[in-house]
C-alpha positions, 0 to 999 in steps of 0.5 A: 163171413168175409175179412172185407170191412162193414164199409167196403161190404155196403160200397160192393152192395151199392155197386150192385143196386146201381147197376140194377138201378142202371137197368140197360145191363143184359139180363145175365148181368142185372140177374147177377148183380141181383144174387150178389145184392141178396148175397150182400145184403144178408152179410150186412144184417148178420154183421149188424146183427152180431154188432147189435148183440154186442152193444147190448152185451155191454149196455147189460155190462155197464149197467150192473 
């Protein structure tokens, strides 16, 4: 996992979508920023993911 911070990952993934978005990109560079999206996107879940489990680790925490 990268050290970049949860909002600089979602900035980088929104530049990424735009450019997809933008569509007059040569193919090479919409195909790039298609694999850098897909890349993102699964850093951003695994993040959520692991700040899920820690919430529910200390809701079970608090509630005992």
């Amino acid at each position: 996992m990268s050290d970049r911070g949860f909002d600089e990952l979602l900035a980088d993934l929104e530049k990424s979508i735009a450019q997809l978005a933008g569509g007059t990109a040569p193919l090479e560079e919409l195909v790039a920023a298609h694999q850098q999206a897909v890349k993102l996107l699964a850093e951003a879940q695994s993040r959520l993911a692991q700040l899920k489990a820690r919430a529910d680790d200390t809701s079970k925490l608090l509630s005992q």
